[in-house]
VOVOMAR-285217 format. One record per residue (C-alpha): residue number from 1; x, y, z. Coordinates in pm, 1 decimal. Layout:
// residues N
+-------+----------+----------+----------+
! fitor !       px !       py !       pz !
+-------+----------+----------+----------+
!   NUM !        X !        Y !        Z !
...
+-------+----------+----------+----------+
//
This chain:
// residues 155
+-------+----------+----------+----------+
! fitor !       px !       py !       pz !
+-------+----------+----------+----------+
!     1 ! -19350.4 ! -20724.7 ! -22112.2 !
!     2 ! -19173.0 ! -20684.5 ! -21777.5 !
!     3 ! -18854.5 ! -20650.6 ! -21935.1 !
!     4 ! -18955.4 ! -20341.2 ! -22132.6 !
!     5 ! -19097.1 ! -20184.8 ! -21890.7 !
!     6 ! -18836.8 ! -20237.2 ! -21651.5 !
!     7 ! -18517.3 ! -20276.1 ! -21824.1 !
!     8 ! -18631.9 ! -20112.8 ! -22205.5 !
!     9 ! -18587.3 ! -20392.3 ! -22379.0 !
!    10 ! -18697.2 ! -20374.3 ! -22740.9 !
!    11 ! -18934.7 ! -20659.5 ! -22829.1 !
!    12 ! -19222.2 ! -20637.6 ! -23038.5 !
!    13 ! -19580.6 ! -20777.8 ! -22941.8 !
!    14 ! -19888.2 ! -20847.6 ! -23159.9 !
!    15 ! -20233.6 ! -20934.2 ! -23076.3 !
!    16 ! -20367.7 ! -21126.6 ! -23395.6 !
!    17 ! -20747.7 ! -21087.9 ! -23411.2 !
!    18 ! -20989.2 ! -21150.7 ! -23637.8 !
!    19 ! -21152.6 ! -20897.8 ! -23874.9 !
!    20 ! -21482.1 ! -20989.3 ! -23700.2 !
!    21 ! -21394.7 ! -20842.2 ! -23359.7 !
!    22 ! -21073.4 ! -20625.4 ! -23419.2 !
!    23 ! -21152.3 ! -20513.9 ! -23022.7 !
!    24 ! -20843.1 ! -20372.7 ! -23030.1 !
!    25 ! -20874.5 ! -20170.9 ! -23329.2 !
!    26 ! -21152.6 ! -20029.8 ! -23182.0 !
!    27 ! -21228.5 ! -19719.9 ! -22933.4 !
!    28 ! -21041.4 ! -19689.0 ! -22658.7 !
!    29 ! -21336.9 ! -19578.6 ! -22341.6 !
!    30 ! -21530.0 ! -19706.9 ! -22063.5 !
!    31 ! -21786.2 ! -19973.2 ! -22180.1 !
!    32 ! -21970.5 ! -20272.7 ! -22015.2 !
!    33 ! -21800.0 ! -20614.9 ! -22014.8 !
!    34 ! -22096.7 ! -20785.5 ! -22106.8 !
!    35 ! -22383.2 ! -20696.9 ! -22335.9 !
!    36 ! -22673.3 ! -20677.6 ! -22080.0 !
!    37 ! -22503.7 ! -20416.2 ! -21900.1 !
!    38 ! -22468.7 ! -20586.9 ! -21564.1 !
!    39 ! -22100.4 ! -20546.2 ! -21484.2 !
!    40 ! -21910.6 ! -20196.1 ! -21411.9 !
!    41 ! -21794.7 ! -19993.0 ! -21708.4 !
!    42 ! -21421.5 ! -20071.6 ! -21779.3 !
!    43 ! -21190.0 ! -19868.5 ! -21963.7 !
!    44 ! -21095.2 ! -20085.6 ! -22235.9 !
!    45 ! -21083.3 ! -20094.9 ! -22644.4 !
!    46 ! -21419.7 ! -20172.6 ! -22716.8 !
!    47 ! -21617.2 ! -20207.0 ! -23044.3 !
!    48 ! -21946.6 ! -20140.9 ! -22794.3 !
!    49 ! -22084.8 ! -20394.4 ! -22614.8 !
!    50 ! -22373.9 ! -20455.8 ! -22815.9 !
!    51 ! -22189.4 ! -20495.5 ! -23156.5 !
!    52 ! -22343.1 ! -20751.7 ! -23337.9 !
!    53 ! -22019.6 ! -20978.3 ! -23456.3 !
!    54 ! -22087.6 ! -21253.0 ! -23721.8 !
!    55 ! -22001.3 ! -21622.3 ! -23642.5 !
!    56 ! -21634.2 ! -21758.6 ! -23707.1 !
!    57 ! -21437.1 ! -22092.3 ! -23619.3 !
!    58 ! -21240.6 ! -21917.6 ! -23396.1 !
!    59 ! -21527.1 ! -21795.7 ! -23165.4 !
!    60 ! -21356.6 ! -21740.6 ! -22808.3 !
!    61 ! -21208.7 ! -21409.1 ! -23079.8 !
!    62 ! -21567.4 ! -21299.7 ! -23108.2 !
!    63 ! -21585.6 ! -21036.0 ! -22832.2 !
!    64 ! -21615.6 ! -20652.3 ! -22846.9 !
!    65 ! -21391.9 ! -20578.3 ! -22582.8 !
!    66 ! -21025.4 ! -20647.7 ! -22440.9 !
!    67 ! -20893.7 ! -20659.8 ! -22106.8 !
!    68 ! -20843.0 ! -20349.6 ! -21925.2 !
!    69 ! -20448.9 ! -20421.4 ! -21889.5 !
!    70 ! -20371.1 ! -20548.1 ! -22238.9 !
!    71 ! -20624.3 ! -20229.0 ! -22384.4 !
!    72 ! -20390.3 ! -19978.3 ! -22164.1 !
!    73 ! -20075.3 ! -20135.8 ! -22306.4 !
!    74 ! -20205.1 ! -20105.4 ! -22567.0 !
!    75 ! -20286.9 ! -19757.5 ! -22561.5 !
!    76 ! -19922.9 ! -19660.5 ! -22443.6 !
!    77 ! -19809.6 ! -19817.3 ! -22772.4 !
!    78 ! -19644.8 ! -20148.4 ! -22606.4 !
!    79 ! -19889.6 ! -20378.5 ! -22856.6 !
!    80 ! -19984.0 ! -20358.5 ! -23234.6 !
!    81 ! -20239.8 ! -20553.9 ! -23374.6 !
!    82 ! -20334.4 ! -20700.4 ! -23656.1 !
!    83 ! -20668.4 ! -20837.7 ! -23763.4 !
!    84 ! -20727.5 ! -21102.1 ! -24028.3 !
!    85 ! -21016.8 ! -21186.8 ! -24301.6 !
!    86 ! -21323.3 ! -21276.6 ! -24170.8 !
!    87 ! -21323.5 ! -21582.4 ! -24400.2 !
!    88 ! -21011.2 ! -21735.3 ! -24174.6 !
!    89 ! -20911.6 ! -21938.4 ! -24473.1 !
!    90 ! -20579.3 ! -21748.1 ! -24478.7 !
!    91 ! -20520.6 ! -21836.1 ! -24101.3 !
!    92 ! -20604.1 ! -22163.6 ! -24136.3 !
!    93 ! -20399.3 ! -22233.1 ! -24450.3 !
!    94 ! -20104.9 ! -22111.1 ! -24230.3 !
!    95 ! -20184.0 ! -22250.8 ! -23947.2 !
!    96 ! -20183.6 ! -22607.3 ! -24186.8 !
!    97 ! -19772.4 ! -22521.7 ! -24276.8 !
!    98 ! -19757.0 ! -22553.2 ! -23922.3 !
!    99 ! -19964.0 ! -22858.6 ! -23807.0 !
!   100 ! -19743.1 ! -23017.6 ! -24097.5 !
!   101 ! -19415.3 ! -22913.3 ! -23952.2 !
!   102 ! -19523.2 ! -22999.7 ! -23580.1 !
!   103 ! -19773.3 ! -23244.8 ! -23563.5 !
!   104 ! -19971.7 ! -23028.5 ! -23348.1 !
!   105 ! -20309.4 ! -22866.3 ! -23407.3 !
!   106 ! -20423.5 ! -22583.8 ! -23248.3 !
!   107 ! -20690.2 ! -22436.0 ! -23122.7 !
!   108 ! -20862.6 ! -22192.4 ! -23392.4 !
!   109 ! -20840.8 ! -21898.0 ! -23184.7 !
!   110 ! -20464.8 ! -21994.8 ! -23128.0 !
!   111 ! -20425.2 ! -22061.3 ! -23550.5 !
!   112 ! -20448.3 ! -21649.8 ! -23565.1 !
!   113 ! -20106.5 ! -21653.0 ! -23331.7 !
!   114 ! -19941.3 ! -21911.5 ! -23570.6 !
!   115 ! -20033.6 ! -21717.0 ! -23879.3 !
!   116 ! -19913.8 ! -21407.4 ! -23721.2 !
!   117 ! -19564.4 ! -21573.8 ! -23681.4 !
!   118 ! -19529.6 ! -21684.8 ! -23981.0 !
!   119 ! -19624.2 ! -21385.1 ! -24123.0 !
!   120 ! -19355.2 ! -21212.2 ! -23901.2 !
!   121 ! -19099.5 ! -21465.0 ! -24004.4 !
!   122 ! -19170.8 ! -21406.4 ! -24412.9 !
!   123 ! -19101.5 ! -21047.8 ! -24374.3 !
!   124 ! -18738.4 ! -21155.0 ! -24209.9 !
!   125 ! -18684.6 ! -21424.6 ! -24463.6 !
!   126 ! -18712.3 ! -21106.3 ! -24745.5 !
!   127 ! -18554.3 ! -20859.0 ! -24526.0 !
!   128 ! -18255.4 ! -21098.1 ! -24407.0 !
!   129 ! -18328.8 ! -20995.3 ! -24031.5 !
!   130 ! -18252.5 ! -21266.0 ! -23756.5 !
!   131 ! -18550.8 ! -21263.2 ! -23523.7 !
!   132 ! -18680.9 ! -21436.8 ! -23242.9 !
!   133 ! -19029.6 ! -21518.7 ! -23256.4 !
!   134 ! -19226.7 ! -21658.6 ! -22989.0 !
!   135 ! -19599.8 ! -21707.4 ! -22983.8 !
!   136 ! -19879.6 ! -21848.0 ! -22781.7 !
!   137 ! -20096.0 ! -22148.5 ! -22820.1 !
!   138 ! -20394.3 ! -22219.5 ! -22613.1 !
!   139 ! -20521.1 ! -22513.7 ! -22679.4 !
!   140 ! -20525.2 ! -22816.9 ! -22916.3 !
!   141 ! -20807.1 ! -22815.1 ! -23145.3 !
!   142 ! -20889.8 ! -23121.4 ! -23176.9 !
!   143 ! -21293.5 ! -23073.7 ! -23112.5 !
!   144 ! -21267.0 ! -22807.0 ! -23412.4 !
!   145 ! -21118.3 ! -23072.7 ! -23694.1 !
!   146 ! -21473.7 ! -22999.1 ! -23870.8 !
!   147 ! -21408.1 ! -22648.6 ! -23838.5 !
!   148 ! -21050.3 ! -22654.1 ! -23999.4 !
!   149 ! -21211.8 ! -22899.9 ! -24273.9 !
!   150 ! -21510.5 ! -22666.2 ! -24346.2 !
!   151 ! -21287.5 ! -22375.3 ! -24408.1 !
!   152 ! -21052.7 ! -22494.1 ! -24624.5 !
!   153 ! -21269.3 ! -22754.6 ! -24813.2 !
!   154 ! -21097.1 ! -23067.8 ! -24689.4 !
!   155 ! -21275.2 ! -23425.2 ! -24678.6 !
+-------+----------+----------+----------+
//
């Protein structure tokens, strides 16, 4: 991000959420950090603090609000979003291309990143653009293997 703010270089960022807390799809205002109202308001994107969210694998997604710096970036345009099914079978069957290629497993909150990129590499592959596409992981997932199983109805 420092080099596009500081030297305009064109590179593309995406936050990959999940369609159960799209914070960043949401409203873009002061709100509490926390539900019970304890800590000062922050100007963030916020879905309110006291949205009810329903339970997913990749819970540390699950949170109505975004950090103050990434929700102003944000909201000068420097990151797009997307947000994926609730369901996260469609993240986790792409995040299963990749634990095949690498031999690595990721966290679930981290499986949104991978199927971002490999969503971001398809639309090269059909458009013939050379890209470089980097992404984070956070974690392994290795305490989530019933998670991954559960979702996509492995044994």
């Amino acid at each position: 991000m420092g080099d596009v703010l500081t030297k305009g270089k064109k590179i593309k960022f995406i936050a990959a959420q999940s369609k159960a807390a799209p914070n960043l799809q949401g409203e873009y205002k002061y709100d509490f950090a926390d539900h019970g109202e304890l800590t000062p308001l922050l100007k963030m994107y916020t879905l309110g603090h006291q949205t009810d969210m329903a339970p997913i694998k990749g819970d540390g997604l699950r949170y109505h609000g975004c950090s103050p710096i990434i929700s102003l970036l944000r909201d000068k345009g420097y990151i797009d979003t997307i947000a994926y099914p609730q369901d996260e079978k469609e993240v986790f069957e792409k995040t299963k291309i990749f634990i095949q290629a690498e031999g690595f497993l990721p966290a679930p909150e981290s499986a949104y990143s991978v199927a971002c990129a490999i969503d971001e590499a398809n639309k090269c592959k059909q458009s013939a653009e050379e890209k470089v596409i980097a992404f984070n992981i956070s974690g392994h997932g290795f305490m989530d293997i019933p998670g991954y199983r559960e979702v996509l109805n492995l044994r």
